[in-house]
N, CA, C and O atoms as CSV, one atom per row, in Angstrom:
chain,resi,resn,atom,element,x,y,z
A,1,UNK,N,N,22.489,-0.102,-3.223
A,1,UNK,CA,C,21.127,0.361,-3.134
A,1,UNK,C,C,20.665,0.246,-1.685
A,1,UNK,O,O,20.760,-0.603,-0.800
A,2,UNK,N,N,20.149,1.402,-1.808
A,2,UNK,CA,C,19.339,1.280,0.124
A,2,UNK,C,C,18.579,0.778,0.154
A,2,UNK,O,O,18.572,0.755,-1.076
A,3,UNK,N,N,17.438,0.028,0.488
A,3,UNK,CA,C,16.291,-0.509,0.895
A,3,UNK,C,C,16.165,-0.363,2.023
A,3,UNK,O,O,17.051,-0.683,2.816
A,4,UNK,N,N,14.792,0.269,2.458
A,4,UNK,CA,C,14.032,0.210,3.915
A,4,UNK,C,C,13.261,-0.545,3.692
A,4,UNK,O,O,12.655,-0.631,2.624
A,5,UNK,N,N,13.124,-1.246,4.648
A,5,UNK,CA,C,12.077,-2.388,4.412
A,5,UNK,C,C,10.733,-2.376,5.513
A,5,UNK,O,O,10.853,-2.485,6.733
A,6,UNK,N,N,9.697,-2.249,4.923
A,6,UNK,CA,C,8.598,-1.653,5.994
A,6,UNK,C,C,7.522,-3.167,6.431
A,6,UNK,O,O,6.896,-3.286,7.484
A,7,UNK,N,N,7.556,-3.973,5.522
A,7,UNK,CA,C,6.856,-5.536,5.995
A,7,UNK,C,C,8.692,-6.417,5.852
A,7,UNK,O,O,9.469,-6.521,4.902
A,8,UNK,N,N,8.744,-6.779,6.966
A,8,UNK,CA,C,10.027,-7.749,7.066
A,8,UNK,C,C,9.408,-9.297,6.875
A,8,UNK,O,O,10.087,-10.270,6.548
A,9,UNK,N,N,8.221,-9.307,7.102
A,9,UNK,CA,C,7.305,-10.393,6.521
A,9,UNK,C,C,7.666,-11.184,4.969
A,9,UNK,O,O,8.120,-12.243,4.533
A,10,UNK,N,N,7.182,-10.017,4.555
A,10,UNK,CA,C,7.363,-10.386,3.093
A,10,UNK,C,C,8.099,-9.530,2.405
A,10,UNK,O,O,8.031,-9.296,1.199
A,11,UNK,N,N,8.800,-9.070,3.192
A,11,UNK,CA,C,10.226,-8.116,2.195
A,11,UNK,C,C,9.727,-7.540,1.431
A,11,UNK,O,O,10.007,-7.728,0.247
A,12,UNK,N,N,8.666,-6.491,1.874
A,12,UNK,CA,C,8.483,-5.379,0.930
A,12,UNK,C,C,8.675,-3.935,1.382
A,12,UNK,O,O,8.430,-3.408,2.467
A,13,UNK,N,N,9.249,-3.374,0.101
A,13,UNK,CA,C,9.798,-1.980,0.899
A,13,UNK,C,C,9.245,-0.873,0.791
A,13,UNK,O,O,8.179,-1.065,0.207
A,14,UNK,N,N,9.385,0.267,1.048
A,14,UNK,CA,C,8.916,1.388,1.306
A,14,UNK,C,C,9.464,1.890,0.135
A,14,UNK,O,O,9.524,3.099,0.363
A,15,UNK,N,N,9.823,1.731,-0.785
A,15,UNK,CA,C,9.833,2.035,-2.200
A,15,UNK,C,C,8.753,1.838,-2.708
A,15,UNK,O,O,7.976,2.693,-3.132
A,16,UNK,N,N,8.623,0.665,-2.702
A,16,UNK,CA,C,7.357,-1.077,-3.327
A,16,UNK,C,C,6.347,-0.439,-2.827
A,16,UNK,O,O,5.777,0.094,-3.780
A,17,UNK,N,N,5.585,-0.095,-1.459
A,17,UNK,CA,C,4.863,0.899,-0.749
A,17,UNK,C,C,4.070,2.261,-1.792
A,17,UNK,O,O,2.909,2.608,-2.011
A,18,UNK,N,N,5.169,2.637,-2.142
A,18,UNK,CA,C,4.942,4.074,-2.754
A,18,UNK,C,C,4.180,3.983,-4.067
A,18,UNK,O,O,3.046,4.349,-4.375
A,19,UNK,N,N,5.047,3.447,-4.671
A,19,UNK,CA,C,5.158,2.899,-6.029
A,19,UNK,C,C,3.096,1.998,-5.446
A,19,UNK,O,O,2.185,2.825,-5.462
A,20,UNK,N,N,2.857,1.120,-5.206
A,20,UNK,CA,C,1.625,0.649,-5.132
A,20,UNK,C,C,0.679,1.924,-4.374
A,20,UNK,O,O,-0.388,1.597,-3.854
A,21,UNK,N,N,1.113,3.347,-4.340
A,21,UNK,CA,C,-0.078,4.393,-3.555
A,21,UNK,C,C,-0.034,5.013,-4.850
A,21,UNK,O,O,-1.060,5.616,-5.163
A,22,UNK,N,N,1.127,5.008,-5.865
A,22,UNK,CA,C,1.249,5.944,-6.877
A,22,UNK,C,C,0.205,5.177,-8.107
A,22,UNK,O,O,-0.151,5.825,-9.092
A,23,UNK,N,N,-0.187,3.838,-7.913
A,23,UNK,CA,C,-0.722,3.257,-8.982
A,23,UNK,C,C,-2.462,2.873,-8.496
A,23,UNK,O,O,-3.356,2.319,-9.137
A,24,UNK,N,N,-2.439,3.471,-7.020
A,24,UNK,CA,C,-4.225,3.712,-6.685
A,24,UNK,C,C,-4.059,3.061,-5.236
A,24,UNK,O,O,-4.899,3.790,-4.708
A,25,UNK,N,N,-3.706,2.405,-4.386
A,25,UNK,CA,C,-3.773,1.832,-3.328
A,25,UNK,C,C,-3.725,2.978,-2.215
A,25,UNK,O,O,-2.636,3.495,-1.969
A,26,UNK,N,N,-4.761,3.350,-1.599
A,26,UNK,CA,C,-4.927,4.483,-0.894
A,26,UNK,C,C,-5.007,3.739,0.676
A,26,UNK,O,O,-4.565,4.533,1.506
A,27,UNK,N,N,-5.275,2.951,1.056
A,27,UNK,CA,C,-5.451,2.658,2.434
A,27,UNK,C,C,-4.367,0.879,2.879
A,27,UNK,O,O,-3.953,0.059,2.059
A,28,UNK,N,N,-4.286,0.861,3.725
A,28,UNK,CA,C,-3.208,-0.519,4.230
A,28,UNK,C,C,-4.085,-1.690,3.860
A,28,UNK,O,O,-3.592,-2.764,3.517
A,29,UNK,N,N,-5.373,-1.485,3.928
A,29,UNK,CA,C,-5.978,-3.019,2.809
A,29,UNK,C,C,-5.854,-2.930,1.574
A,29,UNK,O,O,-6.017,-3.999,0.987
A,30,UNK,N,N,-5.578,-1.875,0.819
A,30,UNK,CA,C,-5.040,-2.143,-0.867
A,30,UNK,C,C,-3.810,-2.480,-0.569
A,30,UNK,O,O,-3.414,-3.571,-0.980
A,31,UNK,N,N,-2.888,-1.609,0.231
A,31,UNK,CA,C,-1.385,-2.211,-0.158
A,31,UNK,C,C,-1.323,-3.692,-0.099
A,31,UNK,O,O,-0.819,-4.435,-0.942
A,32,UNK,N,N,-2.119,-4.137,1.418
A,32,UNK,CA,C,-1.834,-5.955,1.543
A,32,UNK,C,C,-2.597,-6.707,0.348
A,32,UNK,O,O,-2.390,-7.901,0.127
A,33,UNK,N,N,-3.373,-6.038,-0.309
A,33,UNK,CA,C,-4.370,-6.809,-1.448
A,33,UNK,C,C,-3.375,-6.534,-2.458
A,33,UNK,O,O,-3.888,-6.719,-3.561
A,34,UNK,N,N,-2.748,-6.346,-2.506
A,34,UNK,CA,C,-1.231,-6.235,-3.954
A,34,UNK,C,C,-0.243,-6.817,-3.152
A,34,UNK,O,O,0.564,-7.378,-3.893
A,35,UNK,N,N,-0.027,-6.902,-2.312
A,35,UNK,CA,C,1.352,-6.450,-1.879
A,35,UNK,C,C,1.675,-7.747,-0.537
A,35,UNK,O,O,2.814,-8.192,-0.390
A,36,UNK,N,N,0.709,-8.133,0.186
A,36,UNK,CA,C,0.348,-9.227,1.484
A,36,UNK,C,C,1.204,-8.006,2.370
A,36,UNK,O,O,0.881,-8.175,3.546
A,37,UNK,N,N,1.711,-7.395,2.315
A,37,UNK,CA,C,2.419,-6.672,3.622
A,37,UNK,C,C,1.312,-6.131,4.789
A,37,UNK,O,O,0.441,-5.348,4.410
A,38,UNK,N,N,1.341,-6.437,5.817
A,38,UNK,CA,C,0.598,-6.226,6.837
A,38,UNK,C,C,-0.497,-7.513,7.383
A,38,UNK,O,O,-1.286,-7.550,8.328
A,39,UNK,N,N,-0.138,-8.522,6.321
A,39,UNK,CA,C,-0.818,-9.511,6.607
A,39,UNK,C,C,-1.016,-10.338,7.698
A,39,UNK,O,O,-2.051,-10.763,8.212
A,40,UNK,N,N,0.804,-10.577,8.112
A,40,UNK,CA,C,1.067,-12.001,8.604
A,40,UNK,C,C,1.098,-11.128,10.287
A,40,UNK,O,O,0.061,-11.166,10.949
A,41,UNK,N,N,2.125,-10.512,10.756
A,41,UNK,CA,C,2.173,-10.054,12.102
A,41,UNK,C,C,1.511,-8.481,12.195
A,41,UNK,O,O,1.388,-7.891,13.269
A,42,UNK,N,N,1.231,-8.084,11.280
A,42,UNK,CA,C,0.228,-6.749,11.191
A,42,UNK,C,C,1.521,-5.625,12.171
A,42,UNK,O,O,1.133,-4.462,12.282
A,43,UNK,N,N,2.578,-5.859,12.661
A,43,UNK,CA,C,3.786,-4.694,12.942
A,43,UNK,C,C,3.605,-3.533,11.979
A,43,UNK,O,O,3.517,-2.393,12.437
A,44,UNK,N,N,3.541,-3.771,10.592
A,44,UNK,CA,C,3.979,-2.667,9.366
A,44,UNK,C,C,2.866,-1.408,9.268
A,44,UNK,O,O,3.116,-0.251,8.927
A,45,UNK,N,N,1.433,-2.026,9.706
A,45,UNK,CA,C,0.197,-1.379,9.389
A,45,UNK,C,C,0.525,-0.269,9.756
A,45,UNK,O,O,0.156,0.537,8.903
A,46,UNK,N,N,1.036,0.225,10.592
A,46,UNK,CA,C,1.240,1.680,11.319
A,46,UNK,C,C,2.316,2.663,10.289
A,46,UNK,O,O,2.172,3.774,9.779
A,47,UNK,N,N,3.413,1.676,10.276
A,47,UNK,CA,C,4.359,2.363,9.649
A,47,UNK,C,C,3.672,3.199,7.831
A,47,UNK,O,O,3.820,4.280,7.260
A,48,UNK,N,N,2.619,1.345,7.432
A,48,UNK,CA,C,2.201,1.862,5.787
A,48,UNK,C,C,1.582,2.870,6.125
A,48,UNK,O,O,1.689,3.875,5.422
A,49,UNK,N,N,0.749,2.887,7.314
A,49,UNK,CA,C,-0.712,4.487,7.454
A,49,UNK,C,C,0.484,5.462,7.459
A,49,UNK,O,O,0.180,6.507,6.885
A,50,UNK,N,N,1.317,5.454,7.766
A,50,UNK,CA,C,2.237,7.053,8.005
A,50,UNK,C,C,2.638,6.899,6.769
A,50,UNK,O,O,1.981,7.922,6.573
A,51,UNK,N,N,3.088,6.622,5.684
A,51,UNK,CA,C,3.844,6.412,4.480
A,51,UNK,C,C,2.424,6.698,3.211
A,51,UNK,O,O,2.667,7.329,2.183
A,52,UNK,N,N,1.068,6.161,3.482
A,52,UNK,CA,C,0.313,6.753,2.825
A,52,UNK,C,C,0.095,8.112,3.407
A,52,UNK,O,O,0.523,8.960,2.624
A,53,UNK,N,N,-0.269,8.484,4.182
A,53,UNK,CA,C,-0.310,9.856,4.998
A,53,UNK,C,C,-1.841,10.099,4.781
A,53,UNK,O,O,-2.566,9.365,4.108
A,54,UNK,N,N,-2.216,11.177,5.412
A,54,UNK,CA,C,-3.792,11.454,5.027
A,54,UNK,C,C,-3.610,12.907,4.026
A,54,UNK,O,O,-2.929,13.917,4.206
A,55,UNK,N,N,-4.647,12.458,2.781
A,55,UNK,CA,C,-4.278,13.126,1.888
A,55,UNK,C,C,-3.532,13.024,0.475
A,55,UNK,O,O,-3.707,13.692,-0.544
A,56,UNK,N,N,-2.691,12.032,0.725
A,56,UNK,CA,C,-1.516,11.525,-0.169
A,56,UNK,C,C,-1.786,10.852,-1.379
A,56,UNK,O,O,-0.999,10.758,-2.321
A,57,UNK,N,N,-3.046,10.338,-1.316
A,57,UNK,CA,C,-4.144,9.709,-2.435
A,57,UNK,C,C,-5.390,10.609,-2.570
A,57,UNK,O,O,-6.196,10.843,-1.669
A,58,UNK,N,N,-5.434,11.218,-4.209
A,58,UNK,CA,C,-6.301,11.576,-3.948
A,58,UNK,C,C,-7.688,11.350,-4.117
A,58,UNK,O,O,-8.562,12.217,-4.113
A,59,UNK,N,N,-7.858,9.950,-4.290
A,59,UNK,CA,C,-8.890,9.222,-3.719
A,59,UNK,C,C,-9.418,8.468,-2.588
A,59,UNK,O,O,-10.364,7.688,-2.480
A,60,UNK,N,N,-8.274,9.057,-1.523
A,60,UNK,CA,C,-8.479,9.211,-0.303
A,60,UNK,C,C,-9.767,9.510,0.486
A,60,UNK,O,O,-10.348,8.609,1.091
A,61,UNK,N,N,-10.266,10.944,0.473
A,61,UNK,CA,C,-11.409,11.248,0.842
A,61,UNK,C,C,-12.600,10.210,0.476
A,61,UNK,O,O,-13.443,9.845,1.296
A,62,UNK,N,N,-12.527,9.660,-1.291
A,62,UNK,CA,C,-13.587,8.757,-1.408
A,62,UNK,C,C,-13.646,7.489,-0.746
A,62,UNK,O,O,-14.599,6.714,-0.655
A,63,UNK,N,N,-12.848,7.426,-0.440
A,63,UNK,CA,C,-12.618,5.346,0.563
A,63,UNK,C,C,-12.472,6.014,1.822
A,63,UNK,O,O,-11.970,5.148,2.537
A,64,UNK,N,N,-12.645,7.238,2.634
A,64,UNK,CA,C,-12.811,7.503,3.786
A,64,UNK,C,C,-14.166,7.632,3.953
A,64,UNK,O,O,-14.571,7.994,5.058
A,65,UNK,N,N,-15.062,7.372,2.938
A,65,UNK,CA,C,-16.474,8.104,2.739
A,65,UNK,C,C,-17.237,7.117,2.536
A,65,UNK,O,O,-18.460,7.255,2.574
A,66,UNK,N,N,-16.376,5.399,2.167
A,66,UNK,CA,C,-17.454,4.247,1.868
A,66,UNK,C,C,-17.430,4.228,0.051
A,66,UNK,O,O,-17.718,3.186,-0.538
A,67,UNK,N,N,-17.027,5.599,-0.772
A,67,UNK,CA,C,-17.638,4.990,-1.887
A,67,UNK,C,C,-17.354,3.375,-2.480
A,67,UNK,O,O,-16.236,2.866,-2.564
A,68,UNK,N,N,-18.349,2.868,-2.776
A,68,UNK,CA,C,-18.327,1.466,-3.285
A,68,UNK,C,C,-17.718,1.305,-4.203
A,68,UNK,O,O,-17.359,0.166,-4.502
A,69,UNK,N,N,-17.348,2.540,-5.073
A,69,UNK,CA,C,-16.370,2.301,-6.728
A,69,UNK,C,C,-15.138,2.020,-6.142
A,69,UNK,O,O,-14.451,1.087,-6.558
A,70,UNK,N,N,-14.643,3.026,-4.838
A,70,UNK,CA,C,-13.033,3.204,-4.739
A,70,UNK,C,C,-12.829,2.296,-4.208
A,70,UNK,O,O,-11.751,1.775,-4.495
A,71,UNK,N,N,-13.840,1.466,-2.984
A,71,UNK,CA,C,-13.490,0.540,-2.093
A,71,UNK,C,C,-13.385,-0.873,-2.885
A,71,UNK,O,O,-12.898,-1.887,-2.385
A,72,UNK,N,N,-13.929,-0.782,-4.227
A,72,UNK,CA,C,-13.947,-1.928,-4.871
A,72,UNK,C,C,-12.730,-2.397,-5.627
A,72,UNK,O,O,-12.204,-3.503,-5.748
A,73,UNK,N,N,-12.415,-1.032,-6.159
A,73,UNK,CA,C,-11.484,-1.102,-7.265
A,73,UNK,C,C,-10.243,-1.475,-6.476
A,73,UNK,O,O,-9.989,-1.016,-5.362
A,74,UNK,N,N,-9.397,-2.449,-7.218
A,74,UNK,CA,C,-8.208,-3.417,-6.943
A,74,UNK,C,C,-6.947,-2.545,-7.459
A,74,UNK,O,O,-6.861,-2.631,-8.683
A,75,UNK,N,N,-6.110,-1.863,-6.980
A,75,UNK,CA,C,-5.094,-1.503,-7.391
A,75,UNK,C,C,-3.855,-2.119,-8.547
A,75,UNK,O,O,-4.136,-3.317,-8.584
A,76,UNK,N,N,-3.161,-1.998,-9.089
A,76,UNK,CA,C,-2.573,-2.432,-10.182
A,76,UNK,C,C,-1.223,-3.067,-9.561
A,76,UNK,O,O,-0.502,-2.216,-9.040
A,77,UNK,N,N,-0.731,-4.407,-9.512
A,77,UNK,CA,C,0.334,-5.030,-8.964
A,77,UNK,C,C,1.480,-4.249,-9.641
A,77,UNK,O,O,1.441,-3.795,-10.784
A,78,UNK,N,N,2.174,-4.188,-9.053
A,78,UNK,CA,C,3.436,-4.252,-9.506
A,78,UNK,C,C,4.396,-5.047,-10.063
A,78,UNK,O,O,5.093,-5.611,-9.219
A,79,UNK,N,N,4.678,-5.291,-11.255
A,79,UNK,CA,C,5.776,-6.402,-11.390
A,79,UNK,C,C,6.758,-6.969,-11.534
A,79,UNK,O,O,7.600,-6.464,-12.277
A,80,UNK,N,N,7.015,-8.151,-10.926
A,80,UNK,CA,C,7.640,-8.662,-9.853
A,80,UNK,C,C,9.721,-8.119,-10.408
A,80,UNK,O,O,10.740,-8.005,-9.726
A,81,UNK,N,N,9.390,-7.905,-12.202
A,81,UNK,CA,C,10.603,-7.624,-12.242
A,81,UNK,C,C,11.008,-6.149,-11.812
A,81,UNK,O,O,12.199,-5.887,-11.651
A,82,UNK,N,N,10.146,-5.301,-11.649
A,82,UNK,CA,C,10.351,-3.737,-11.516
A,82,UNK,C,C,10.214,-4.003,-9.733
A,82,UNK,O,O,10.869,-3.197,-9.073
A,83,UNK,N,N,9.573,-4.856,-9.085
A,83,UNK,CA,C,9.163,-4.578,-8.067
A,83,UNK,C,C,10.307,-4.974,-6.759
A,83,UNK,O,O,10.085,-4.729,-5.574
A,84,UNK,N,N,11.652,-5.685,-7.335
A,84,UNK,CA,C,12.872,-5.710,-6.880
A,84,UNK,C,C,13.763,-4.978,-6.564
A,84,UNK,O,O,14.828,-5.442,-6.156
């Protein structure tokens, strides 16, 4: 199995990434609020913004806009046995 690994922090990959944009995490503070990636040396933040892309969520536009529902709402973890 390949793994790219986009936080070397906390060994999470650009699979793990996807998979947490596909379940609502639209911006690099949901992924680290599931996920801690971008937390510790903040290196990855760049790489997650290119990997969400603009557009790629399409509740994107609403958390570019402030709404308080999207910015609130907590994305759905992944778990830990699928998330290997």
């Amino acid at each position: 199995m390949n793994r790219v690994y986009v936080c070397s922090c906390f060994g999470i990959t650009e699979q793990q990434v996807r998979e947490h944009a596909d379940r609502g995490a639209c911006t690099p503070r949901q992924i680290a609020s599931v996920s801690k990636a971008g937390t510790d040396c903040g290196s990855c933040v760049r790489r997650i913004q290119g990997i969400l892309g603009r557009g790629a969520c399409p509740r994107r536009e609403l958390a570019d806009q402030g709404d308080p529902e999207v910015l609130s709402a907590e994305p759905a973890a992944i778990p830990e046995t699928q998330a290997a």
